[in-house]
N, C-alpha and C positions, 0 to 999 in steps of 0.2 A: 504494500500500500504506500502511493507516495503521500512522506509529509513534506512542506514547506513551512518558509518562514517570508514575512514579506513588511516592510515596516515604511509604515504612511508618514510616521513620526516621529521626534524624538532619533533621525538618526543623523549623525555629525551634527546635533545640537539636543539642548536639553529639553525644550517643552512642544507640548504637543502630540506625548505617547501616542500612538496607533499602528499597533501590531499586526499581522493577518497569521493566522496559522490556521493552513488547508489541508485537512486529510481526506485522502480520498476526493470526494464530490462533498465534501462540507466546510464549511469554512465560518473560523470562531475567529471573534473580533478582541483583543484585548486589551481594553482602554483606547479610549477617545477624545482626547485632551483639546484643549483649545493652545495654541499659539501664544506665543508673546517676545516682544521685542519692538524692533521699527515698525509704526501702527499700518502703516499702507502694507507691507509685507504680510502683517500678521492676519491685517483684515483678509486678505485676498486667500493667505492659507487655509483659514476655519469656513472662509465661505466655498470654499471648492470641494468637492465630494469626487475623491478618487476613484471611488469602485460603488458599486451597485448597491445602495444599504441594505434591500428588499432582498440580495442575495446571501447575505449573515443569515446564517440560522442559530448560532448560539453567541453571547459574549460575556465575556468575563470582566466587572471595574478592581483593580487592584485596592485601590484608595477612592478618598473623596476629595484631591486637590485636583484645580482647574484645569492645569494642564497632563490632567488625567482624566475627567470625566463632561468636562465645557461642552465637545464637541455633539454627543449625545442628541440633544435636542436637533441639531443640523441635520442629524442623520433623519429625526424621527419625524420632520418634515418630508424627507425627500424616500419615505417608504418602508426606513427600519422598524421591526417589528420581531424581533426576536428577543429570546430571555437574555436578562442580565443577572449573572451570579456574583455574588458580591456577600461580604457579612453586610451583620443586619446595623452595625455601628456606618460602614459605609453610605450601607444606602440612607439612612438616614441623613448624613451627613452631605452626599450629591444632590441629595433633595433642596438640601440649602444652597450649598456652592451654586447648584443651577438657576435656583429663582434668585437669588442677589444677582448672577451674572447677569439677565434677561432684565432685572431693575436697572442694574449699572448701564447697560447702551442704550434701555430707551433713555435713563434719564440722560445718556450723555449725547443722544439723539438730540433734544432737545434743546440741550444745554449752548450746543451749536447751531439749531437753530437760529434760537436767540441772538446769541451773538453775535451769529453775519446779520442778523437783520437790524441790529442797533448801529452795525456797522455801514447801512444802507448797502448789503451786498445780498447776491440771491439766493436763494435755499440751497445751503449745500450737498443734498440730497443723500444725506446719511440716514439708512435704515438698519433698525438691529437685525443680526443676523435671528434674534428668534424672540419673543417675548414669553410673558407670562405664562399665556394660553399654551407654547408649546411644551413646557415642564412637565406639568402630572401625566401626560401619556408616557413619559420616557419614567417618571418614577413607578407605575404602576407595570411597568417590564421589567423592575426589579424582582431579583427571587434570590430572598438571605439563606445564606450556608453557614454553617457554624463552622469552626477552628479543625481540622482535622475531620470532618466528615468526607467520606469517599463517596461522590454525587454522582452519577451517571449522566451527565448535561446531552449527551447523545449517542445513539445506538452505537456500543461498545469503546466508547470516548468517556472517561471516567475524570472528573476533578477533585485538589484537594488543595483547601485552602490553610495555608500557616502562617503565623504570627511574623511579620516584618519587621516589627518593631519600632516604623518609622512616624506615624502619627496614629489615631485611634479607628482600631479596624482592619488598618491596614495588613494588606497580604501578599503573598508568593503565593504564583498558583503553579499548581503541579497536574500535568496530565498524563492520564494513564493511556498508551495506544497500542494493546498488545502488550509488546514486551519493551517496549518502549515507553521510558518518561521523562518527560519534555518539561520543564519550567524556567518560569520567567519570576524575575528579583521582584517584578514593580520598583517602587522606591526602599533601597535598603536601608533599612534603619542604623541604629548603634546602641552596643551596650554602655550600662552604666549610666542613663541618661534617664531624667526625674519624669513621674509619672506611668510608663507603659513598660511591657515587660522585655528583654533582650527579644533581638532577632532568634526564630526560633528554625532551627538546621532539616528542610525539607525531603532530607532522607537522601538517599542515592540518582544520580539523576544518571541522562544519556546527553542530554543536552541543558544547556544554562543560559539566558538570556538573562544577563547583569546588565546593572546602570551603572553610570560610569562618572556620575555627576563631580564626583571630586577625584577622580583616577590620578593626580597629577598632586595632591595637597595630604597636609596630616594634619587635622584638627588640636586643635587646644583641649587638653582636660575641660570636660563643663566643671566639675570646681575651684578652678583660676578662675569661669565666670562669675562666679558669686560676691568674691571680694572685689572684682572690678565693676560690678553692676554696682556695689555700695557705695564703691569711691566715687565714679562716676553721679549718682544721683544726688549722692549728700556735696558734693563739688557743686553741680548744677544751684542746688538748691538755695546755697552759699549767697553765688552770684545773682541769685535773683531771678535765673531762667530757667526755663520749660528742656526736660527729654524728650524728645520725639523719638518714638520706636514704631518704623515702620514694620509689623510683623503679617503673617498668615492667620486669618483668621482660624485657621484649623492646625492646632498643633504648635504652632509658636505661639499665637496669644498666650493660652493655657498653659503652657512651662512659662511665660514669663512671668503671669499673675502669680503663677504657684511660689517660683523664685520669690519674688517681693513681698509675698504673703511668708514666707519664712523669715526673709529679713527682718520684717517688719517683729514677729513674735521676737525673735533674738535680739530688736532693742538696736539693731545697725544702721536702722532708717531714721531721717527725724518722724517725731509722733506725726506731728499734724502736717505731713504731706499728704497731697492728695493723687490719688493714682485714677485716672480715667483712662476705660475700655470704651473707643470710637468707632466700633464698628456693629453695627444691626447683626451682620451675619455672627460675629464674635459671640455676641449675647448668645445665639441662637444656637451655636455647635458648643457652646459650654453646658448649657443644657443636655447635649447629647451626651456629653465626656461624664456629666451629674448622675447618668442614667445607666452607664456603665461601666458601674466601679470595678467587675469582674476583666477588667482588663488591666488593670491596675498592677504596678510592681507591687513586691513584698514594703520594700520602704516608703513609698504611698501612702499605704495601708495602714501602716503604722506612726507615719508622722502625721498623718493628718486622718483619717477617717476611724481610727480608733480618737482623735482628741477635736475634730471639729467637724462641726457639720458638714459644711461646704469647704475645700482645700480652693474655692478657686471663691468666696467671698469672704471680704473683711472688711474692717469698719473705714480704713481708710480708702478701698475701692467703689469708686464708683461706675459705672454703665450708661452711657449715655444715651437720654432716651429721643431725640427729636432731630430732624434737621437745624431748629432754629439756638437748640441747645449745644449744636457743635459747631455752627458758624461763634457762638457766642466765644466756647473755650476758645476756636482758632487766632479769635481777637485777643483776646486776652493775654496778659504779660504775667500774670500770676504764674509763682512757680509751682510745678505738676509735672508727673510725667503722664505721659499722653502714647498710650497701645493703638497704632489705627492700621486699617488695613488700606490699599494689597500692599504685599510684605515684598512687589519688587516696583513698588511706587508708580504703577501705571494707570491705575485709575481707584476710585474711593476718596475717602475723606480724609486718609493721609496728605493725598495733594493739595488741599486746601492748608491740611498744617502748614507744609511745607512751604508755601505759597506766602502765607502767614510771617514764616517765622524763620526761613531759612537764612534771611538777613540779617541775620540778629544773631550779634556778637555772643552772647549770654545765654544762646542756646544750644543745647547739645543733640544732634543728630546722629542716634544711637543704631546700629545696623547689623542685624543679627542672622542674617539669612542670603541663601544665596541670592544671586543678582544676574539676572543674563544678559548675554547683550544686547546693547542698543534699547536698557529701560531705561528710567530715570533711576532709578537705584542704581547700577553699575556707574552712572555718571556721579554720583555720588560718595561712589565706593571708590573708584578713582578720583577724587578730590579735585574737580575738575572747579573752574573758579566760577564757572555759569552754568547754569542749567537752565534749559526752558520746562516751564509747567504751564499745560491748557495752552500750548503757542506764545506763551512769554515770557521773556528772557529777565531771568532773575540775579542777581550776585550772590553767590556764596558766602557769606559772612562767619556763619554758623561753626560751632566745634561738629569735626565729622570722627564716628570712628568704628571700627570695625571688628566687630568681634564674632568669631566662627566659630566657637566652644558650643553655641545654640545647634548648628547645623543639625539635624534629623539624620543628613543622609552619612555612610559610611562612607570615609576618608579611604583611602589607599591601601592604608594598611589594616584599617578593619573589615575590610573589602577580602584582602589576601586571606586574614586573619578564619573570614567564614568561611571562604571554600578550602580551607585545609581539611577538613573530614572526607569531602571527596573524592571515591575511586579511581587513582589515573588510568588505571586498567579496563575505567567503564567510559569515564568523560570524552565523547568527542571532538565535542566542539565548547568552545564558549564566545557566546554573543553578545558584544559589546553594543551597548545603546545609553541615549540618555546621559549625554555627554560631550563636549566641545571637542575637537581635534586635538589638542595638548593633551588633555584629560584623557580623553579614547586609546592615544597611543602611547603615553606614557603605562594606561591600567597594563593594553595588551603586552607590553614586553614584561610588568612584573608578573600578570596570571602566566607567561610563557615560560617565565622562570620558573616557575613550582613545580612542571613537569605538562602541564594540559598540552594533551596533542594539537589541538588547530587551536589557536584564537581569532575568532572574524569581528574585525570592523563593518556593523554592517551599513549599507550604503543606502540613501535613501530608493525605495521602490525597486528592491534590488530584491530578486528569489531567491532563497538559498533551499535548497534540495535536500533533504535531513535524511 
């Protein structure tokens, strides 16, 4: 039976996952991310449909980040209509991702409207690639699997999803085809990092489909992040100015509140600072995280839900509940740190911070997550002395600064570190994806080191024959 492999996304760059694996006359779709980077690029990529949606018959979401599950609704206009296997913390969470995404371009539909018309110019004829109305058909194709259940998703194609470790829900899926088993990283997580449990070792494979997001870097201990998130905030706080932390609302939010809710008991923080969470969808996936504490580390568990109710509320956090209440904090010079999403500053109410406040000497713009290219995060993370936001060109004034001990995804050597259980005797291949060109071929010469017979880079829309 032949298998292939064939990738819409996420290859020789990082977002925008879309896999194809075709056995036989069937063909499973895994994760369908939306784009990001240069906006005309990106637009043009999420709105194009490579292959036939109406011809998936089954798909698998790894996770609930954008550029894993965005694209979804694109599809489910243009005819897709197969199940989506996913845990049930995922789909919950896509459910959200999706309807924020379909709020963010109509309102950013709009928002330009406006604005060529104040500028007496003509409708620049921006339409969201999907709105509101297209979400719940693409949620109601959801179908939860639990952590190691062996699911039969189609006639003699068996899946099995395990814990990645990298945000909540999140998974490796493993397929059975015969005697063959085929899986893919999704986004790999790391151990030792607060809230969810280590990446969990999917057993013996034939083939491996790794990200490669940091192939090329070695993260920071996250407990060097602890003591610099104090210094940094009680610094801020000092001078009079606001942190801005561009984060994800899924999965960076929630380690960072968790982080400063530690601090904060330990007496590292001043009392009365105030911590505001600026994102709708933020609120909305902490809720989920509230709902499934069984995914929880053992330290978790113990630090916080054996001694508090909620590990992701405290008295000095607050949740912001309105548009009119976040233009207000954006004005504002009071010192606070300020959680707002997207976490690679290309649209949300981060930009507005930003916008706000990036001029300002006395501000700290705190950056804790990866950055791809061509956002305004990476332009920041490069300390570039202008940025433009919304089309206008701002000075950089701001403290910038960069801290990667947050990152979710596995570094280089935690990368190597997980596939050492694996049989060289069985391993054929391994598939690099979900990664920049430094990153992709730095990862492949170290996985080539450990002994793995092929390592493929793979190319975009490129079949590889398994």
């Amino acid at each position: 039976m032949k298998i292939s492999l064939t990738s819409y996304g996420a290859a020789r760059e990082v977002t925008g996952s879309r896999h194809l694996l075709t056995v036989g006359g069937k063909r499973i779709l895994i994760d369908c991310g939306f784009f990001q980077g240069k906006r005309k690029e990106s637009e043009a990529k999420n709105r194009e449909v490579p292959f036939d949606p109406a011809s998936i018959d089954a798909a698998v979401l790894t996770h609930g980040h954008l550029d894993h599950c965005g694209g979804y609704p694109v599809l489910g206009k243009n005819g897709f209509k197969a199940p989506i296997f996913a845990t049930a913390p995922t789909a919950e969470i896509a459910g959200i991702v999706m309807a924020d995404c379909a709020h963010i371009q109509e309102g950013d539909a709009r928002w330009l409207k406006k604005k060529a018309a104040k500028k007496g110019l003509p409708d620049p004829g921006i339409e969201p690639l999907y709105d509101h109305e297209d979400v719940p058909p693409i949620v109601k194709l959801m179908r939860p699997v639990r952590y190691g259940a062996r699911t039969e998703i189609l006639p003699g194609i068996f899946l099995t999803l395990t814990d990645a470790g990298h945000i909540l829900g999140s998974a490796m899926a493993v397929f059975e085809i015969g005697d063959v088993r085929f899986g893919f990283s999704g986004d790999l997580g790391r151990c030792h990092m607060p809230i969810l449990r280590d990446p969990q070792f999917p057993g013996q494979l034939d083939h491996f489909v790794c990200e490669s997001t940091y192939g090329n870097r070695v993260h920071d201990e996250f407990a060097t992040a602890e003591n610099e998130v104090a210094e940094i905030v009680s610094e801020s706080w000092k001078r009079g100015g606001k942190v801005l932390i561009p984060a994800f609302a899924i999965g960076r939010t929630q380690e960072i509140v968790w982080l400063l809710h530690r601090l904060v008991d330990e007496g590292r923080l001043p009392a009365d600072i105030e911590i505001w969470v600026d994102s709708p969808m933020g609120m909305n996936v902490t809720e989920v995280f509230r709902k499934h504490p069984e995914c929880y580390d053992e330290e978790t568990k113990q630090a916080f839900t054996d001694h508090h109710e909620n590990p992701f509320g405290f008295s000095q956090l607050r949740y912001v509940k309105d548009v009119m209440e976040s233009k207000a904090l954006s004005q504002s010079n009071k010192p606070a740190v300020v959680i707002a999403s997207s976490g690679m500053c290309e649209s949300g109410r981060i930009c507005h911070h930003l916008a706000a406040q990036v001029g300002n000497p006395a501000t700290t713009v705190m950056l804790v997550g990866y950055m791809a290219e061509h956002t305004l995060g990476r332009a920041l993370a490069e300390k570039r002395p202008y940025v433009r936001i919304y089309g206008e060109e701002y000075a950089v004034k701001s403290r910038l600064k960069n801290m990667n001990a947050f990152s979710a995804h596995a570094d280089s050597r935690e990368t190597i570190d997980f596939m050492k259980p694996f049989d060289r005797s069985r391993l054929k291949n391994v598939f690099l994806v979900h990664g920049e060109t430094p990153a992709l071929e730095a990862l492949r010469e170290k996985v080539g080191a450990t002994g793995v017979k092929q390592v493929t880079i793979v190319e975009p829309r490129t079949e590889y024959e398994v």
